[in-house]
Structure formats: structure tokens, C-alpha cells
N, C-alpha and C positions, 0 to 999 in steps of 0.2 A: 788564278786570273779573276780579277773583278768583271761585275755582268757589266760596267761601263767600258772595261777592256775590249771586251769579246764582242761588244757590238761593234768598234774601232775594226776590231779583225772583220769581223763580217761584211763588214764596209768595202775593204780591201780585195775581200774574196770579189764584188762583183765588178773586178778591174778584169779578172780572169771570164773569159768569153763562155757562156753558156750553151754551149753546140752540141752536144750531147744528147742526142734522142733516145727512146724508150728501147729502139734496137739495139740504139747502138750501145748503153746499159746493158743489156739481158746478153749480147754475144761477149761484150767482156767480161763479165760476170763467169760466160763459162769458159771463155779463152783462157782467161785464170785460172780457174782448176783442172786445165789441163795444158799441163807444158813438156816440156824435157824430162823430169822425174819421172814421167808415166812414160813416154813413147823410147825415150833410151835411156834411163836409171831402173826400167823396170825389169832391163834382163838381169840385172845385179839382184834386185828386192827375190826375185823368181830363185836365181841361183842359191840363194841363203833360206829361203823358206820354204819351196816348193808350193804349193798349191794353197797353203793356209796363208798364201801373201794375202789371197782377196779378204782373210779376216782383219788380216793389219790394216787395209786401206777403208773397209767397212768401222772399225774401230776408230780409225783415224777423221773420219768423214764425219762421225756423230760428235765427237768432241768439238771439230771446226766449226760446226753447224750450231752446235751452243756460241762460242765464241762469235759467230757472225750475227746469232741474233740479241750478243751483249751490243755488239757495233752499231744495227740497225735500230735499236732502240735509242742511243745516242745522237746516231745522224737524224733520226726525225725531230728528237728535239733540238739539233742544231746542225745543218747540213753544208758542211763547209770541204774546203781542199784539205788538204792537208788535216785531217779528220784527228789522225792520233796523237799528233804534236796537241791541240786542244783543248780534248778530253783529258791527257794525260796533265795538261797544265792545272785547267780548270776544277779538276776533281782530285789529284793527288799532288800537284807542288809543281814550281819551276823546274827544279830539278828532274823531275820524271816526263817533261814536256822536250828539256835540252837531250834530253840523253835518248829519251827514244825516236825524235825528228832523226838526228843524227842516223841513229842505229838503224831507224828504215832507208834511210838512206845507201846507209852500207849495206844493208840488207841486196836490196836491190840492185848495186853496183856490184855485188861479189857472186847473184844469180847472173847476172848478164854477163860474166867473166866464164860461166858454166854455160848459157845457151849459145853462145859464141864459139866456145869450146866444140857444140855438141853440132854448129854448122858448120865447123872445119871437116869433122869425124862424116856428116853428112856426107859434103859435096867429096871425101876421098873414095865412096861410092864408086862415082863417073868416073873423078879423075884423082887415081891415088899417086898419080905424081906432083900434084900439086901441094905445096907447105903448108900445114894447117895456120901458122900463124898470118899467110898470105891472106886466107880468106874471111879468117875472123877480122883481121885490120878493113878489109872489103864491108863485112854487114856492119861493123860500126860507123862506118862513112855512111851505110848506104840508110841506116836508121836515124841517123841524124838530121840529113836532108828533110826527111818523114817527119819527123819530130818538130821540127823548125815551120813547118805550115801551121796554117791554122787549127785548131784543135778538132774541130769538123772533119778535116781529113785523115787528122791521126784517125776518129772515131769510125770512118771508113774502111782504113787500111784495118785494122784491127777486129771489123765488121767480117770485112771477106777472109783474112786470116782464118779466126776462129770458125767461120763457116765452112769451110776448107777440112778443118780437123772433124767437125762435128757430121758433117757427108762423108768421111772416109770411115770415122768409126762403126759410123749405122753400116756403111756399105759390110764392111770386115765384117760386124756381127751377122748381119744376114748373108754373108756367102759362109761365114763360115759353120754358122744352120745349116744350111743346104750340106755343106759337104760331111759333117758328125751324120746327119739322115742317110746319105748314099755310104755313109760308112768308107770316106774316099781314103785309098791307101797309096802312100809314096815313101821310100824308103826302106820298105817294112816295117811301115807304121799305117796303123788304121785309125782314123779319125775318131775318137768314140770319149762318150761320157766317162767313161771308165778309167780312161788316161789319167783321172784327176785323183785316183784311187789307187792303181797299178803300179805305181812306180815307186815303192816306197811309204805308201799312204798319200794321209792328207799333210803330217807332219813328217817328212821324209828325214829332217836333218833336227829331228826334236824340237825341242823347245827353244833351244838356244841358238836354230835358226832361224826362228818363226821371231824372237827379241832382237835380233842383230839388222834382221827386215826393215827396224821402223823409219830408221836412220832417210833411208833411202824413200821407202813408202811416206814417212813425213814431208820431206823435200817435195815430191812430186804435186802439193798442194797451197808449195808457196805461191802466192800472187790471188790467194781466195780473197783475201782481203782487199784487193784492188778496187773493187766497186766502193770503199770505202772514200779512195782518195776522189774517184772521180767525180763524187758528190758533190761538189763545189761547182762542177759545169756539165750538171744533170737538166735539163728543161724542167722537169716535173720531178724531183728527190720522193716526194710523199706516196707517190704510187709505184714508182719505177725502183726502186732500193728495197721495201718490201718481197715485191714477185721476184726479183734474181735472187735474193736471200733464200727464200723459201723456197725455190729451186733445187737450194743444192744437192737436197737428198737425194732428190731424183736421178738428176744430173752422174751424181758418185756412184748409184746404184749400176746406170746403165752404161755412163762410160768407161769406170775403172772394173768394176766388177763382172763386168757381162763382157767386154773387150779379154779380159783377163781368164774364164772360163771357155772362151772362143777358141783362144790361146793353145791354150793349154791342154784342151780338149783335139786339138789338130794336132798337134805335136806335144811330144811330151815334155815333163818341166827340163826333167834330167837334160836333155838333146839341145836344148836351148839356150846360146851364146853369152854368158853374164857382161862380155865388154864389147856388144853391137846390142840394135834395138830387136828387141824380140818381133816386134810387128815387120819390118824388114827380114827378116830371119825365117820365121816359120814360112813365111810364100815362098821364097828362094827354095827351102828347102822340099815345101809337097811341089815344088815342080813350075812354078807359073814367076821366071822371071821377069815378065813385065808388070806386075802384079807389086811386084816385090822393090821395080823404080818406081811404080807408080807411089806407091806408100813412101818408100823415100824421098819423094819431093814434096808428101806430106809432113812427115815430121821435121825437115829439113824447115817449111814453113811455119811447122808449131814453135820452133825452136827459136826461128826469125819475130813470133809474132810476140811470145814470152821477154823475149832482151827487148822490145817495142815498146811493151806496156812497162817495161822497167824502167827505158830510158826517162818515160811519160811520168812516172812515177816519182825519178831521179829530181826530174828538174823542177816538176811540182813542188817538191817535199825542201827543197834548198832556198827555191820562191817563199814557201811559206815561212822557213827558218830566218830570211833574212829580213822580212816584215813584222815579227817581231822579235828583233834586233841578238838574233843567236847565231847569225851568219854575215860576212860584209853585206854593205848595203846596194851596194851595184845589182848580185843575186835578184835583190826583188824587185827588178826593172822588167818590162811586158815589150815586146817590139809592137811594129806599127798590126802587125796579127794578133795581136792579146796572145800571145806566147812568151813564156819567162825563156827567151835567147840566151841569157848570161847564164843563167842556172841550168841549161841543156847542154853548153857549150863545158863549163866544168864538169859536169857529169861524166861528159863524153869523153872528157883527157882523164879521166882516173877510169874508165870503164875501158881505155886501150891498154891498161896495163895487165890485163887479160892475154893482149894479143902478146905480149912477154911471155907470160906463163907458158902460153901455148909454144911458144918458139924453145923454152931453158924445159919444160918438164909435159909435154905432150902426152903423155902415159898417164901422170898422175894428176893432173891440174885438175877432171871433171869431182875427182872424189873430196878432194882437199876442199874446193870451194864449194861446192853442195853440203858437206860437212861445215863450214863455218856460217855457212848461210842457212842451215839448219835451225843451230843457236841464235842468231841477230833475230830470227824469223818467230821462234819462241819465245823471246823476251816483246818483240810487239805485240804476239797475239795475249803474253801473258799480262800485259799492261792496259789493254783492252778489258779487260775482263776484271782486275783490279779497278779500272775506272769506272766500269759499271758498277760495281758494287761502292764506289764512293758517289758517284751520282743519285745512285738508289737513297742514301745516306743525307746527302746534303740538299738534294733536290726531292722529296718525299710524293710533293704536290704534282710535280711535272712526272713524275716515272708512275704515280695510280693516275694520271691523264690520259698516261700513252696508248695506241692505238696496236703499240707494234712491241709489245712486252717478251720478255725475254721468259721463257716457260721455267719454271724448276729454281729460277734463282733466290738465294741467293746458293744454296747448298749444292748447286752443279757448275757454278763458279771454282769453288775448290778443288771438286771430282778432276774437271777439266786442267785447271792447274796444279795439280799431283801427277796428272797424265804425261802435262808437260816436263815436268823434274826426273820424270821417269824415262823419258826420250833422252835428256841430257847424260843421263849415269850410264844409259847404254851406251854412247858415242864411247865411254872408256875402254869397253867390253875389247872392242878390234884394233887393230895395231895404224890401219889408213885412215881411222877417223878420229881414233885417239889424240892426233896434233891437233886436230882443230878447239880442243879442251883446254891448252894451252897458250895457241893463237890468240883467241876470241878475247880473253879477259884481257889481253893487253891495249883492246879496241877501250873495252871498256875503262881502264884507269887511264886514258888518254882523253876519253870524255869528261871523267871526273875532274883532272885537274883543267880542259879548257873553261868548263862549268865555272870550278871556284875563280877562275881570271876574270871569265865574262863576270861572273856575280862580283869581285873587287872592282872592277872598271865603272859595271852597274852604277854601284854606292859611289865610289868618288863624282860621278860624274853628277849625281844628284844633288852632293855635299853643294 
């Protein structure tokens, strides 16, 4: 994309309403990195690795942490919506701009097919006579309404969401302090450090349970990337994108890592449900079922607040595609709220075809789609990181300007993407995530060929 293009786009962006305060930033930032993957895919990551998960998500946390500060170095020298459509234009080709718009797109539509799933699984909790696809059809209606206000309000609801998660995890880690100290027992089980050693080690199921983990532990960190998109309706991008970025460490250390030793440390890996959420699971079991709804109507709302920031995502990302001109042109219309209505509105009818899934394959829908949404989810972040190293490239002046540089690069760009090819080869390894190796590339030759149409349509129309 020419710098005369990109200021057109720029232009565009400030159609989209600027409501986004430094809060409300810093809670999405961490609503993102924690969703569905951590609070119900991580009895699965648990059941396959036992105790060495916390190195998979500890591993996994430094790699993303590279990739977000390839991102945040981009967004300061250019801070727009739809951030990846872009960069990936501007720095590597039309072609990597059409195809990864799309692909977060799908990204995003095939996660909310999984948090939708995971608040059916929720509310059968209370009421397990009720249809899961009943209720997944319910938060799709009920996030759309949400969706369709002002952007301000989304930025609220998403506020007290993530707030919500980030109060219950503190709360868990310090009760469940107190009870490893009193050494509390239920079950014949005694609360204790020990539990994280006892039961088979720290690698219970080898190696080859600690490699099959990632699948799952990967997943649980799709939507890191979100504060990317929202950069376009940040009040202040230059201060507020920096501090949630450099956050993450932290963030990773104390909520996946220290929730996860808590865990496991009250109750042991082995004892722990791989198809309910663990955090639900271990309370029920030392004894305290109110304890045990209370956290269930927390992850019930992680799960609600994760398909939110999706939907927000969705309709962004269709907006942006159709502005320049990779999507119809209706998409890039704003209501009288500075919200993209058309492009929520389509989002929303291909994000109910989730509530199918859940209705024809109830069992299997959460793995399939967290499996495919794995893949879409590594090819954004890996085009992120490719485009930083072409910006570094073509843009030499602006990246020794920046303020907000990317540590180690260019040589931990690669590191990071090896890591990621390495997450794909294992998807083979298992037989339920194996289809999604199959699936996935057919997304992709479906992009190729609308590509080469849009680009023949392109040319003649300029002839």
C-alpha cells in the first residue's frame, strides 16, 4: 500500500468513534488473555500434561509477548483498526493483507462458535435440562444487542467482564494460600505443595503429554492480540498500547501460572475432570459448593466476555475489509452510533452457525473449533511478525525512531516463528485435533482463489 493510500485509510479510521479510555484498554488487554482456553480447556491442557502445563503456558506467554511487542511497535507508528489487514498490506503485499483480514475474521468467528459452546456447558451447571444449542442461540442475540451500541458501552461491558475474571482469580489464589497453609483436607486429599510432585512427577504422562498440552494451552491466549484492533478507537494509542503490552508478563505469570499451581496444589492433577472447568471442579470437590457456583458464573462470564470482544473484533475487521474494497461495500457503512451495524450484523449470522454445531455434535464441537481456531490464530500472529521484520526493512528511519522497539529482533522473530510451526505439526500428533489440519487449508484455498477474482475484477475495472 502506497503512504498516499494509507493516509486515505487513516482518514477512514476516524469515521470510527474514539471511546475507548486507558481502562478501558488495560481491562481488554487482560480480558484477552484470559478466556475459555484457561478457565474450561484447561482441564484438558491439565489431563495431558499434568503439572509441567504451567511450563507450556509459561513458554507460550514469552513467545506472544515477543509477537505483541512486534505489534505495538507498528501501532505507534501507525495506529489504526483493523491494525493487521495494514501492516500486512503495507509491509508484505495485497495478497497477505486479503487473506489475513479474512483469516481474523475467521479466526474470531470459529472462537465465538467455542465461547458459545463453553456457555451452553456453563449454564447446564444450574439447569442441565436445558439444550445447549438453546442457550448458545440466547448469548448470540444477547451480545449483539451489546455490540450494536456505542463503542463506549461495548468498552464498559467488557470493562466489568474482565474485571469480574481478574477479582475471582486473585480471590482463588489467596483462598487457595490459606487452605495449602492450614494444609486443608477433603476427600483424602491434603492441600499441599507437594501434590505438584506426588502424583506421578512434574511430567506424569512424559513428554509426549507435556507436546500434545500446547494445542490447548495455545488456544487459551487467542484474543492477546485484541488491543491491537482496538487501536483505532483508543483516546490516547501512544501511552495506553505500550502499558497493556508490557503487562503481559505479568498478567501470564499471575493468572495462568499461579491460578494453575493453586489448582493443583488443592487437588491433585490426576483427580481433575479434563471435559468440566477445573476452577469449577476443585471447589465442588474440597467441599464449598457455593464456592464452586460462585466461580461458575464467573467463567460463564469469561466466556460471555471472550465471544464480545470477538463479536467487536468480527465486525471491526469486515468494516475494515470493506473500506478497502476486499469486502461488499455496504460492510463499511457506520450507524448513526459510529458502529459498523452491517458488518456486526453478518458476523452475527455466520457466528449462529455455532449454535448448529452445538445442536448436530454437542461432545465434540469445543475441540474441533479451538483446533481450527488455533491455526487461523497462528497464521495472524505469524504475519505480525513477518511484517515487522518487513517494516524494520523498508521503513529503517521510523523503526531506529521508535520509542516502543521490539527487544531481540530481528533474530527472535524467527525463534518465535519456529515455535509456531511447531504447534501446527503437533495438532497431527492426536486423532480430535488432527481434522482440524485438514479443515483449515481449505479456508485458505478458498481465500486464494476469492483473492485472484477480487485482483482480476481489480485490473479490469481500472482498464
Amino acid at each position: 500500500m502506497s503512504q498516499e493510500r494509507l493516509v486515505q485509510e487513516l482518514k477512514k479510521e476516524e469515521d470510527l468513534q474514539r471511546g475507548l479510555k486507558n481502562r478501558h484498554i488495560q481491562l481488554i488487554a487482560i480480558g484477552g488473555a484470559i478466556g475459555t482456553g484457561l478457565f474450561l480447556g484447561a482441564g484438558k491442557s491439565i489431563h495431558l500434561a499434568g503439572p509441567s502445563i504451567m511450563l507450556n503456558y509459561a513458554l507460550i506467554g514469552v513467545m506472544l509477548f515477543f509477537m505483541m511487542r512486534a505489534l505495538g511497535e507498528m501501532l505507534i507508528y501507525s495506529p489504526t483498526s483493523g491494525s493487521f489487514t495494514h501492516f500486512a498490506e503495507s509491509f508484505i503485499g495485497p495478497w497477505a493483507g486479503f487473506i489475513t483480514g479474512w483469516t481474523y475474521w475467521f479466526c474470531w468467528i470459529v472462537t465465538g462458535m467455542a465461547e458459545i459452546t463453553a456457555v451452553g456447558l456453563y449454564v447446564k451447571y444450574w439447569f442441565p435440562s436445558i439444550p445447549q444449542w438453546l442457550t448458545a442461540l440466547a448469548a448470540v442475540l444477547v451480545l449483539l444487542l451489546i455490540n450494536m451500541s456505542a463503542v463506549k458501552a461495548f468498552g464498559e461491558i467488557e470493562f466489568w467482564f474482565a474485571l469480574i475474571k481478574i477479582i475471582t482469580i486473585i480471590a482463588l489464589i489467596g483462598i487457595g494460600i490459606v487452605l495449602i497453609v492450614m494444609g486443608y483436607e477433603s476427600h483424602g486429599t491434603q492441600a499441599s505443595l507437594s501434590n505438584l510432585i506426588n502424583h506421578g512427577g512434574f511430567f506424569p504422562n512424559g513428554s509426549s503429554g507435556f507436546v500434545l498440552a500446547f494445542q490447548m494451552a495455545l488456544f487459551a491466549f487467542a484474543g492477546v492480540e485484541l488491543v491491537g484492533v482496538t487501536a483505532g478507537e483508543a483516546q490516547d494509542p501512544d501511552k495506553t498500547l505500550p502499558s497493556a503490552i508490557n503487562n503481559i508478563p505479568a498478567r501470564i505469570l499471575l493468572f495462568y501460572i499461579g491460578s494453575l499451581i493453586v489448582l493443583m496444589s488443592i487437588y491433585p492433577w490426576d483427580k481433575i475432570d479434563p471435559d468440566t472447568s477445573p476452577f469449577v471442579s476443585v471447589f465442588k470437590l474440597i467441599g464449598i459448593p457455593a464456592a464452586s457456583g460462585i466461580i461458575n458464573f464467573v467463567v460463564l462470564t469469561s466466556a460471555m466476555s471472550s465471544c464480545n470482544s470477538g463479536l467487536f473484533s468480527t465486525g471491526r475487521m469486515l468494516y475494515t475489509l470493506a473500506n478497502e474494497g476486499k469486502a461488499p461495500k455496504k460492510l463499511g457503512l457506520l450507524n448513526k452510533k459510529q458502529v459498523p451495524a452491517p458488518a456486526l450484523i453478518v458476523s452475527t449470522f455466520f457466528l449462529s452457525f455455532g449454535v448448529l454445531l452445538n445442536y448436530l455434535l454437542p461432545e465434540e464441537v469445543f475441540t474441533l473449533v479451538t483446533s481450527i481456531a488455533t491455526i487461523c490464530f497462528i497464521w495472524v500472529w505469524g504475519i505480525i511478525l513477518v511484517a515487522h521484520l518487513r517494516f524494520r526493512k523498508l521503513k529503517p528511519e521510523d523503526a531506529k525512531k521508535s520509542a516502543f522497539k521490539m527487544p531481540l529482533s530481528p533474530v527472535i522473530n524467527w525463534i518465535v516463528l519456529a515455535f509456531f510451526a511447531f504447534v501446527i505439526v503437533v495438532l497431527g500428533f492426536a486423532a480430535d485435533t488432527r481434522i482440524a489440519l485438514f479443515i483449515t487449508p481449505v479456508w485458505f484455498v478458498i481465500l486464494i482463489i476469492a483473492y485472484m477474482i477480487t485482483k482480476r475484477n481489480t485490473e479490469k475495472s481500472v482498464r
